[in-house]
Structure formats: C-alpha cells, structure tokens
N, C-alpha and C positions, 0 to 999 in steps of 0.2 A: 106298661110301666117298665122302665129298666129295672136290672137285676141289681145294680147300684143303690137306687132308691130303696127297693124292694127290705138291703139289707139294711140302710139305712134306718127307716123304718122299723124293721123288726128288732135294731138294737134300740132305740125311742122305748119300742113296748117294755124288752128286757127289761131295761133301767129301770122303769115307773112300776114296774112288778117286783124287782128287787127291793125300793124306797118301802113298799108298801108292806116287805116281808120283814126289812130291817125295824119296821114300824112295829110291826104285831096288831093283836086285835085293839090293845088298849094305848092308844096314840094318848100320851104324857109327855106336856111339852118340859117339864122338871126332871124325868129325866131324860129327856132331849139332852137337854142344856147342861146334864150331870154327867153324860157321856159322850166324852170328846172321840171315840172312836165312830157311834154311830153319826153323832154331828159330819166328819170327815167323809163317811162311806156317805151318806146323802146329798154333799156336798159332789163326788167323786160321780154319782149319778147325772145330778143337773151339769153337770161339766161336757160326761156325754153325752145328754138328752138334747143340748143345745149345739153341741158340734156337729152328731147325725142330722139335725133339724136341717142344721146351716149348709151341709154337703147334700143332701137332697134338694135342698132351693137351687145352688148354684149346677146341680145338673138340670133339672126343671124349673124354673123362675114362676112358672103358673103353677105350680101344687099349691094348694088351698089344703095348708093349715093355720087354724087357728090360734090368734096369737104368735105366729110366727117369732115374729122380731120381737118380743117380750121374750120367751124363750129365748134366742139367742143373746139377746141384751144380759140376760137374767145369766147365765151362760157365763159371759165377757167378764162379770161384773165378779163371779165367782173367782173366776179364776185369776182377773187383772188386778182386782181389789181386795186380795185373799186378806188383809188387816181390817179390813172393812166391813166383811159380811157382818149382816145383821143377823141374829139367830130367830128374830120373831120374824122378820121374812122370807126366812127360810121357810120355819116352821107353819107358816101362811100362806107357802103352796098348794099346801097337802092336806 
C-alpha cells in the first residue's frame, strides 16, 4: 500500500478517535445540541474523515471501504451545505 494511502488512513483513525474523545463516556445528544463548539469540532472531523477517504480512493479506486461514497457524500454535504446540516444526523453517525 502507498505511503499516501497509508497516511490517509491513519488521519480517518485520528479523526474517529478524536469524535469519540470530544464525545466522552456519556454521549448526550442535549448537550450535543447545547454545544455549538463540540457540534463544529465533530463537524470539523467528518470533513476530514471524508476528504482522506476521498484521496485514498483517487490514488487506489479498488480499496474496499465500506461505505465509501456515504462518507464522502456525508463529507460534501457538511461542508457544501453548512446551513443545512441536520444535528440528528450528525448525531446518528456515531
């Protein structure tokens, strides 16, 4: 596997260890919703989880991840449609 993908990859993990740390043990979607800084850092994560996704496809087009283009869609949809996110589907990732 390229050293590209590789790092690609290893920022995917970062990000989804970070969501998980910004979360804590007791994941409260109230105050999800009460905290517009953690709402943005979570936000800030899928942003990258979906652009490393999207750069390791376009160096390998056969990596087998799952969900791929959900993620990236998911990704697009954050960042193109920032008046739009939903907070429960945010919060329905995770």
């Amino acid at each position: 596997m390229k050293h590209e993908i590789k790092k690609n990859l290893y920022d995917v993990n970062v990000s989804i260890n970070s969501i998980f740390d910004y979360l804590g043990d007791e994941l409260d979607f109230t105050e999800y919703l009460n905290n517009k800084l953690l709402r943005r850092a979570i936000e800030r994560e899928i942003e990258i989880i979906g652009e490393a996704i999207n750069r390791a496809l376009k160096q390998d087009p056969d990596l087998q991840i799952e969900n791929a283009k959900r993620i990236v869609d998911t990704r697009n949809w954050v960042i193109h449609g920032y008046d739009k996110v939903d907070d429960v589907i945010i919060w329905g990732l995770w």
